[in-house]
C-alpha positions in Angstrom: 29.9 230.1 -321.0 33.1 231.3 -322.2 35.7 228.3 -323.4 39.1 229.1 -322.9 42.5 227.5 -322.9 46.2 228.0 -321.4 46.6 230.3 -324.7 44.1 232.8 -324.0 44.9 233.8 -320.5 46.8 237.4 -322.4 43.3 238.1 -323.9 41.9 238.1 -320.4 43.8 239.3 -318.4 46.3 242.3 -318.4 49.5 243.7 -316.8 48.3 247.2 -315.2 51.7 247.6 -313.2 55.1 246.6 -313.2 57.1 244.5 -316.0 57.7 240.9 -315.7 61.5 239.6 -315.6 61.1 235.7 -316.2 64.5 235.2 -315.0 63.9 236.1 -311.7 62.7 233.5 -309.0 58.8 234.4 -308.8 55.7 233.7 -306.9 52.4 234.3 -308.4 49.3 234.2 -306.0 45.5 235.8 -307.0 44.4 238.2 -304.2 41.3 240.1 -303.3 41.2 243.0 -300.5 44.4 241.0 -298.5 46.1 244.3 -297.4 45.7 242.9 -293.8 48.4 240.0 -295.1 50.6 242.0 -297.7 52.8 243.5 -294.8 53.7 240.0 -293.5 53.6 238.0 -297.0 55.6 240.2 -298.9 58.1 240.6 -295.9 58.2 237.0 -295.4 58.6 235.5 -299.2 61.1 238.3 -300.0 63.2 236.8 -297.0 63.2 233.4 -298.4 64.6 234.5 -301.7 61.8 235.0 -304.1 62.9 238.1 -306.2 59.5 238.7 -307.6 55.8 239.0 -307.4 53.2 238.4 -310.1 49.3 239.0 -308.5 46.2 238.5 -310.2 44.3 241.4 -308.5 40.6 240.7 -308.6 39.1 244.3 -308.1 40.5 244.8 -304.8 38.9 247.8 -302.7 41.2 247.7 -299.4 44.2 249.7 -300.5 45.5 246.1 -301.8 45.9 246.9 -305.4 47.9 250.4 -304.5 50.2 249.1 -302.2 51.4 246.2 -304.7 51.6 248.4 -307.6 53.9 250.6 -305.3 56.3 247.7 -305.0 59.5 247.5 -307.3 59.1 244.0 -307.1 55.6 243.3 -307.7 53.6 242.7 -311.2 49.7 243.8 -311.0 47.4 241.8 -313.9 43.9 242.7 -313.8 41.1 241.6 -315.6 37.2 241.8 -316.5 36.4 238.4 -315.4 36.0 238.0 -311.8 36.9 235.0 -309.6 33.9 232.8 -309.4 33.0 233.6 -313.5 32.8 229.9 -314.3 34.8 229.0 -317.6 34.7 225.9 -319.8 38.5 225.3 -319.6 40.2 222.7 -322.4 43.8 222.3 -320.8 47.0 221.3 -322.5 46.2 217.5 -322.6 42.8 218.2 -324.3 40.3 217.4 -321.6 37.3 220.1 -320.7 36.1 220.9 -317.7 34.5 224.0 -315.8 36.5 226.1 -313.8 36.0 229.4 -312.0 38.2 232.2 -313.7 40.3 232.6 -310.3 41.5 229.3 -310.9 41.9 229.2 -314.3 44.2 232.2 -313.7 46.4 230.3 -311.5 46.6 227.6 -314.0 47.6 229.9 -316.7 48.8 233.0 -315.9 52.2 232.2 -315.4 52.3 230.5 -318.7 52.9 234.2 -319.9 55.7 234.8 -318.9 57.7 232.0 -317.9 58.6 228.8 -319.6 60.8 225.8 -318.3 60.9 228.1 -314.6 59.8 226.4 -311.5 57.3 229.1 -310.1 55.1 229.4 -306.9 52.0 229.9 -306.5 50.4 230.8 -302.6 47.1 232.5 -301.3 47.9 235.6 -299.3 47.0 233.9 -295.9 49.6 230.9 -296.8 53.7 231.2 -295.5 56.0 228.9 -296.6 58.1 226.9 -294.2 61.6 226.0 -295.5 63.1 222.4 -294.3 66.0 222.8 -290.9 69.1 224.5 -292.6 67.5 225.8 -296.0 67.7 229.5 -296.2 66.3 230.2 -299.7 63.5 228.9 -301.9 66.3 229.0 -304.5 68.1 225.8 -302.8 64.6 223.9 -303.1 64.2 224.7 -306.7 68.0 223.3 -307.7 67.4 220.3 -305.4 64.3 219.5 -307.3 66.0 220.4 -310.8 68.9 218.0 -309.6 66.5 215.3 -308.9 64.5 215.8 -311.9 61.2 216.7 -310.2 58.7 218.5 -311.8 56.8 220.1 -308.6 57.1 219.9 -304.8 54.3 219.2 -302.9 53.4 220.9 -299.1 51.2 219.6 -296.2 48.8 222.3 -295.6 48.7 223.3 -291.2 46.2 225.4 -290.2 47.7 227.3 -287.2 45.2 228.7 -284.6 44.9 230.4 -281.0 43.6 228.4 -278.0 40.1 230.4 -277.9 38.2 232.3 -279.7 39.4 235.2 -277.9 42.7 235.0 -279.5 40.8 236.2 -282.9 40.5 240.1 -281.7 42.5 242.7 -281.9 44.8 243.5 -284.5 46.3 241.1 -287.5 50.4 241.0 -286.9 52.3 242.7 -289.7 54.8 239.8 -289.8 55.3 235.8 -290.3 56.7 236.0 -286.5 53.9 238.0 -285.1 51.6 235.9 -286.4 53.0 232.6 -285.5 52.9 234.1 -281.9 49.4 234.9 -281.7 47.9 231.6 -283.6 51.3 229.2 -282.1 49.0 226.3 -282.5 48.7 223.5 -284.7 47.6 220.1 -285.5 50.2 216.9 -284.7 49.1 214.8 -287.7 51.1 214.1 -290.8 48.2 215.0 -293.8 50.0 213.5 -296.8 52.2 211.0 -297.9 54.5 211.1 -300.9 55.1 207.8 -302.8 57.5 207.9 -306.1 56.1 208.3 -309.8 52.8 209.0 -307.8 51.1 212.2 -309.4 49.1 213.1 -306.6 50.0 212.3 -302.3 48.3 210.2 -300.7 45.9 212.1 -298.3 46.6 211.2 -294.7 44.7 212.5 -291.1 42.6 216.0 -291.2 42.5 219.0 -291.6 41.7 221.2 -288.1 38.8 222.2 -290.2 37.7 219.1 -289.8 38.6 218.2 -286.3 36.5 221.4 -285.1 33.2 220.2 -287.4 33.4 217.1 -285.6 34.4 218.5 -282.3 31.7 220.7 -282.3 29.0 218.6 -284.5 29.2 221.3 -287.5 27.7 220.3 -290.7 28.0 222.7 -293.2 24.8 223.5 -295.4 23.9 223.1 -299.0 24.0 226.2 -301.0 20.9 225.9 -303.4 21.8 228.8 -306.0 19.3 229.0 -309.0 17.2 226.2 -310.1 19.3 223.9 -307.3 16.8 225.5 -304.9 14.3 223.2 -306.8 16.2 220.1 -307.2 19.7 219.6 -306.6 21.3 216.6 -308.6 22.7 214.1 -306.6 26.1 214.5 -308.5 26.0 218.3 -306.9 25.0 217.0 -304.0 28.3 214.8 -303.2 30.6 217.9 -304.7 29.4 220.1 -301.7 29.4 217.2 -298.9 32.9 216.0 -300.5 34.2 219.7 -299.7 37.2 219.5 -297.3 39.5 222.0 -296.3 43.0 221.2 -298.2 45.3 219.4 -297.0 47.7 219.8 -299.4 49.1 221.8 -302.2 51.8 222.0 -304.7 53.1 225.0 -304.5 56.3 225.4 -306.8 55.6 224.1 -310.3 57.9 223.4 -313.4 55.7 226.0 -315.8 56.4 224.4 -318.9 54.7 223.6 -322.4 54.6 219.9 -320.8 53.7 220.9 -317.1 51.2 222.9 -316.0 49.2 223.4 -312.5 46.2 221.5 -312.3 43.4 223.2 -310.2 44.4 224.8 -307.4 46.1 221.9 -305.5 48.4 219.3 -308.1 50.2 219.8 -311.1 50.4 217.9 -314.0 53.3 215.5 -313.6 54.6 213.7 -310.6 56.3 216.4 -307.9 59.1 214.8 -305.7 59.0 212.4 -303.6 61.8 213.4 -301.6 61.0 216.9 -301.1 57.7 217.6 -298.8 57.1 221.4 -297.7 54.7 223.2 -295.1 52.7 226.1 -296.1 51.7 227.7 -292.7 48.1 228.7 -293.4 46.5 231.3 -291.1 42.7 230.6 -291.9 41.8 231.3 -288.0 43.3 235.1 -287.6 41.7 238.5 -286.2 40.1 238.4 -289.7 38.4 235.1 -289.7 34.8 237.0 -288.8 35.2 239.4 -291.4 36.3 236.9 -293.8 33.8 234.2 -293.4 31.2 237.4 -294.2 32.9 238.7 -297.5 32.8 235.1 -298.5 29.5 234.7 -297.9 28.2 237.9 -299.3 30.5 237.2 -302.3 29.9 233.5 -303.2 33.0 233.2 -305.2 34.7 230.4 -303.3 33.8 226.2 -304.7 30.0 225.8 -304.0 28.8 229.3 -303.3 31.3 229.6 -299.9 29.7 226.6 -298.4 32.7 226.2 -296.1 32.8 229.8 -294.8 28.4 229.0 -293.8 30.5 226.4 -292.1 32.7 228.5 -290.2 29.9 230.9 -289.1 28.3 227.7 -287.4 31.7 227.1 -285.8 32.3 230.5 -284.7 28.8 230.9 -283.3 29.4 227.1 -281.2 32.8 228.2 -280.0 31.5 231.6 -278.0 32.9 231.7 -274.6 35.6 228.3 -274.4 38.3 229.9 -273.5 40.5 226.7 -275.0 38.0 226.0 -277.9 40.6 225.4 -280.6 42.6 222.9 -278.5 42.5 218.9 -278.5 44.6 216.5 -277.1 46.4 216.5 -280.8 47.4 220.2 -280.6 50.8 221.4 -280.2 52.6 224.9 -279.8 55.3 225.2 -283.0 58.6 225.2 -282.4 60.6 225.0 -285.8 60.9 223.3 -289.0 62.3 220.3 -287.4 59.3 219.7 -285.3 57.3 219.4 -288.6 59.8 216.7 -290.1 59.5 214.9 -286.6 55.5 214.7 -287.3 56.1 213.9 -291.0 54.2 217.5 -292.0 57.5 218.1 -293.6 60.4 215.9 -295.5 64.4 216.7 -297.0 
């Protein structure tokens, strides 16, 4: 196994396209074959002010990689490693751990370029919601400079259609099309924010969750390699502790004394004051066809156990012509609804 730290990220991993500005307001995400999203995310962050896009391309095949290295505004790193290549990781504080190169990119690629900048990092399937009356990231990032923050944390919403008959047909080419088509979401607040508190405290569920209870879904244990003997009861608990997030931090001070800390928290405390919403659009015309490249794949945590998951869902759902839909789901109406639930806070 390889052992790597913040410092060898330019070793593995390369610029193919493009030239980095680090004074421009950036957002760095890791993508694979998401050219069914880079119409919509690309539109959609650009109108929100970020001025620049850095993408860790892992051997896309879809026509993603060519239409980002087309963009004026978009950097394209590649590199040999692949996402799930695990990697004994030693991070700025000195502790070791084993991490999957994907996320070891998010953690450190941005450390190349950019030091003392408040940078984002998003999947392609995740749109940020600004708070009533904020028109550009930009205002976020001076709020949380003002206020001495280090990182802003967001309450993750899945949005969905009432049935899954709203999962066919075409994927929308914007953030409005698509909030049209999946309108639906979840009225529970998911985290709480408490000061000088490095992580939120997790609140409610994710709709994940709701629909493996609603519809008695367990997702299995992926036995990979000797596992399929015996399976350590340590292993065990990772897999069963699996949850879809409910949470992220999504702009982070990248700095020699903050740095992102797997895919979900950073390093030092994020605001208390400030509480974001990424929209994420897991239930779409491309869930099928994204719970099989997982699974054939097996780079997501624990071999895509969550995506055998969703296939169990999706097969239970057939035919409810309301399937998604609770008593606890609501059509969105605007940023202000999501301060009224507490999914959001300014």
């Amino acid at each position: 196994m390889l052992d790597v730290s913040i410092k060898d990220a330019g070793r593995l991993a390369r610029v193919v396209s493009g030239q980095v500005d680090p004074a421009r307001l950036t957002l760095f995400s890791t993508m694979k074959n998401e050219m069914g999203f880079l119409p919509a995310f690309l539109a959609h962050y650009r109108s929100i002010g970020f001025e620049q896009f850095l993408i860790w391309d892992d051997a896309s095949t879809d026509g993603t990689f060519e239409h980002l290295s087309a963009q004026s505004d978009c950097i394209v790193m590649r590199s040999d490693l692949g996402f799930g290549q695990e990697l004994r990781f030693t991070d700025p504080e000195g502790r070791t751990r084993v991490e999957r190169a994907g996320t070891y990119f998010k953690i450190a690629l941005p450390h190349l370029f950019f030091d003392n900048a408040f940078v984002a990092y998003v999947d392609a399937d995740e749109f940020l919601i600004l708070p009533p009356g904020v028109t550009s990231v930009a205002q976020v990032v001076d709020r949380l400079r003002d206020d001495g923050a280090f990182a802003a944390v967001a309450s993750v919403v899945e949005f969905f259609p009432r049935g899954v008959q709203g999962l066919k047909g075409e994927l929308p080419d914007s953030f409005q099309g698509l909030i049209a088509a999946y309108p639906h979401f979840q009225a529970e607040a998911l985290v709480d924010l408490t000061p000088g508190a490095l992580r939120p405290r997790l609140m409610g569920q994710s709709k994940t969750a709701h629909l493996y209870a609603q519809y008695n879904v367990t997702p299995p244990l992926i036995r990979r390699g000797w596992h399929k003997i015996w399976m350590p009861a340590r292993v065990r608990r990772d897999q069963q502790s699996q949850t879809s997030p409910r949470h992220k931090t999504p702009l982070i001070l990248r700095s020699a004394d903050c740095h992102q800390v797997g895919s979900h928290n950073a390093s030092k405390p994020p605001s208390s004051t400030v509480l974001l919403t990424l929209a994420h659009f897991v239930f779409t015309a491309q869930f099928a066809d994204k719970i099989t490249r997982a699974i054939t794949q097996g780079a997501h945590a624990h071999g895509a156990r969550k995506y055998h998951g969703y296939a169990q869902l999706l097969k239970a759902m057939e035919g409810r012509d309301d399937g998604f839909l609770d008593a606890q789901s609501v059509r969105y109406q605007g940023p202000q609804q999501l301060i009224d639930l507490g999914l959001m806070r300014w």
